[in-house]
N, C-alpha and C positions, 0 to 999 in steps of 0.2 A: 504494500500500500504506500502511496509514494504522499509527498509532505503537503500540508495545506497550501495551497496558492499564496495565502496570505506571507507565508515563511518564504517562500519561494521568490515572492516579488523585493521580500528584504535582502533576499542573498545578492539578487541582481538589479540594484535599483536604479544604474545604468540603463542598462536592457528595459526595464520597465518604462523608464520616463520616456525614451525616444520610441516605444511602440503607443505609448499612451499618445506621444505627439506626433506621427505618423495618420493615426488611427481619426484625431480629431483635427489634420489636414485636411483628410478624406472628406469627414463627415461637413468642414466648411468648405470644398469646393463643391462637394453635391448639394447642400442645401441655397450656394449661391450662384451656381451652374457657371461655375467656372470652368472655360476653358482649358485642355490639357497646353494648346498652342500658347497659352499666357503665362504658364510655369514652366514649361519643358524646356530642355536644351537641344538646343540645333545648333548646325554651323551658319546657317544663315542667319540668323538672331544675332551669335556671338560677333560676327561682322559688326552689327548694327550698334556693337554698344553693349548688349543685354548678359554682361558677365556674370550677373547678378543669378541668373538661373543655375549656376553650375549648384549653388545652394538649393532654390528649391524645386529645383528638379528631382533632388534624391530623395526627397519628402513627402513629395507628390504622389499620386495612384488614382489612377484613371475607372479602376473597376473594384468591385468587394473581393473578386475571386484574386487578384494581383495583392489587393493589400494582406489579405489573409496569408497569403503561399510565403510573400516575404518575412509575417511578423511570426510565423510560424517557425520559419528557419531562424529568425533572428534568436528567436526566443532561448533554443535549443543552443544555440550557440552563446547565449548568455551565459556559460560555464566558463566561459575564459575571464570572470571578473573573479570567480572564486580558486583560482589558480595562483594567487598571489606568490605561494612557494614555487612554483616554474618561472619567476620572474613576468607574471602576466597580472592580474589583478584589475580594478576599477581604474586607477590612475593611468596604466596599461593599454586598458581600451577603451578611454575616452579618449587619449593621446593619439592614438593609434586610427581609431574613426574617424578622429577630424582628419587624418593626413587621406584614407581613402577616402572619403567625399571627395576633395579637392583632386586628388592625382589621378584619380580612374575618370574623374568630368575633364579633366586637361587632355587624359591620355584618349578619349573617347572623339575630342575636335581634333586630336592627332591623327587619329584615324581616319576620319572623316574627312579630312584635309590632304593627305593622299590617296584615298580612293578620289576623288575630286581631282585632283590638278596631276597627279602623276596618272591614275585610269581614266580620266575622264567622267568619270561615275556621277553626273551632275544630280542625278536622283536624292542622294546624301548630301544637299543642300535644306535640305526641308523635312527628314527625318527627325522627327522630335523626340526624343529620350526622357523618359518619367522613371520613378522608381526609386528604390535603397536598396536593387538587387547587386549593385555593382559593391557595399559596403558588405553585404551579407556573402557574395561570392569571396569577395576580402578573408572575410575571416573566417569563412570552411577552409580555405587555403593555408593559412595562416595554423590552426587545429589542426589541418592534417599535417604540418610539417611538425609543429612543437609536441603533437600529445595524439599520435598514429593511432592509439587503439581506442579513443572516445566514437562515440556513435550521434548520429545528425540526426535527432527525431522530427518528423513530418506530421502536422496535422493530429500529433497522439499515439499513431497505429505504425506509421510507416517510420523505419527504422534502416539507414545507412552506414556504412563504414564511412570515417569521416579520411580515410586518406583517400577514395575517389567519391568522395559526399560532390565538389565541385563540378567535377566531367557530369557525375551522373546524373546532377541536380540539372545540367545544361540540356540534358538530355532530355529528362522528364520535362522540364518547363519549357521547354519546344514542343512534345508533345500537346503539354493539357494549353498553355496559351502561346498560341500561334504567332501572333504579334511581339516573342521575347525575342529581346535585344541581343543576340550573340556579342556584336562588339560590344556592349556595358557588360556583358558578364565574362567576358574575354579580359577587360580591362580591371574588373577587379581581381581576377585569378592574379593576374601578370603583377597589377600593384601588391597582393595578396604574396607572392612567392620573393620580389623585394626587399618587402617587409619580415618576412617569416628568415630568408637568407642571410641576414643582417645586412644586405642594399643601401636600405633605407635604416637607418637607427641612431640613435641618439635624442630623441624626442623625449625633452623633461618637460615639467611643468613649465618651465620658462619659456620654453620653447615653441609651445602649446598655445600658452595662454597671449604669447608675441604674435603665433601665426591666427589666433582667432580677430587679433588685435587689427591684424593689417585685412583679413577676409572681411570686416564688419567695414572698415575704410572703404577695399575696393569695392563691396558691397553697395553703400549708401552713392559712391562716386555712381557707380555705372547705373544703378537706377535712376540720379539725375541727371546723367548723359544722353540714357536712354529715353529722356522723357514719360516714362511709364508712368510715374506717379506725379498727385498733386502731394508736396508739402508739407500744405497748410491741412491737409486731413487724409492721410494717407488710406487709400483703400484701391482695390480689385476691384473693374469693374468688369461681367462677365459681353465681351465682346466677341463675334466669330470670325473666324479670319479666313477666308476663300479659299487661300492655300494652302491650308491645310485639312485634312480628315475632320468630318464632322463626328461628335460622340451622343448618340441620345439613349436615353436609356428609358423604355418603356414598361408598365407596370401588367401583369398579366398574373392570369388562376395561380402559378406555381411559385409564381417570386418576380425578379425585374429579368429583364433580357437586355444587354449591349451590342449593342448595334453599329457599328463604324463604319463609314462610305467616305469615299477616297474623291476627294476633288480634283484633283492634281498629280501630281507626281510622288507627293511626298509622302509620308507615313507618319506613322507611331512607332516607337520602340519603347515596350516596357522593361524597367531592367530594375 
């Protein structure tokens, strides 16, 4: 019989608060029908200014079935706070998730920018990227290197080896939603193995708290570059944008159904 939830949520309260703030993203872009094209990250946006979304794109979730699959795995993955004696801990992976937000959204317009100009791929101008799969790909990665025999639980039932939890999770979330991002979940393996390799490390508190310092700066900049917002009272206003995919979601006997149609050329990438 495994521990009350309530225990549960204290071991990881990490894990807890960004699924709690995740979860009531969701619930404020659907009840103000906001657009996924007004949070997502694309390379066409990023041109424009809009650097601001490399944040809340990984926040974002377009559908109940997306935000579920991700805070699922997150969740289960939230044993890397209570790892403190591996050299892992809370301080660990708060340090550590703010570097993947940021490098897997850099590493994803990298991409993006040669399929574009070295393939000519113009399609991937207008592919928009939503999700905190590229954070979550992160740190199965990340698990499967430091702590090989831990298990990636799914949804309750479904139970993985966490050293190819990544590949297979790429695999499954291709199958059940069609629309997932390989290059966002490519890019968090890739920043994932990095980080897990000592690539990337040395990330203290200071270091941390400097790089949230300057993300909150170019943050506030490129939203008044980008002209997105007023100001004097800042808010989202729910707008559609031609070019890209519309999302509606209709209410029916069994539950809602998401519906997606393609304007143009571009897409959705959940990740």
């Amino acid at each position: 019989m495994g521990k009350p939830l309530f225990y549960e949520i204290l071991e990881k309260p990490a894990t807890s608060c960004i699924i709690g703030l995740c979860s009531a993203i969701w619930f404020y872009i659907q009840k103000k029908n906001i657009g996924y094209g007004h949070v997502g990250l694309s390379y066409e946006k990023s041109l424009e200014g809009h650097h601001w979304r490399i944040i809340t794109s990984a926040f974002s979730h377009v559908s109940i079935l997306h935000l579920v699959f991700n805070m699922s795995a997150l969740w289960s993955l939230g044993v890397v706070e209570q790892l403190k004696h591996m050299g892992l801990g809370v301080e660990y992976y708060l340090q550590y998730t703010l570097v993947l937000i940021v490098l897997s959204g850099l590493l994803v317009l990298g991409m993006y920018h040669v399929l574009i100009q070295r393939f000519k791929l113009d399609y991937f101008r207008r592919v928009t990227a939503v999700g905190y799969s590229c954070v979550v790909f992160g740190w199965m990665t990340i698990l499967a290197v430091r702590q090989p025999s831990s298990k990636l639980e799914l949804f309750g039932f479904l139970s993985l080896p966490i050293s190819f939890a990544p590949f297979e999770s790429l695999i499954f979330t291709a199958i059940i939603v069609p629309q997932a991002s390989f290059l966002g979940h490519l890019s968090g393996i890739v920043v994932g193995y990095a980080i897990a390799w000592g690539v990337i490390h040395g990330v203290n508190n200071y270091w941390a708290i400097s790089m949230l310092g300057w993300i909150l700066l170019v943050f506030v900049f490129s939203l008044k570059k980008s002209g997105t917002y007023d100001f004097g009272f800042i808010k989202i206003e729910p707008v559609t944008d031609p070019s890209l995919p519309s999302v509606r979601v209709f209410a029916s006997g069994s539950g809602r159904i998401l519906q997606m149609s393609s304007v143009s050329g571009g897409g959705v990438d959940l990740v």
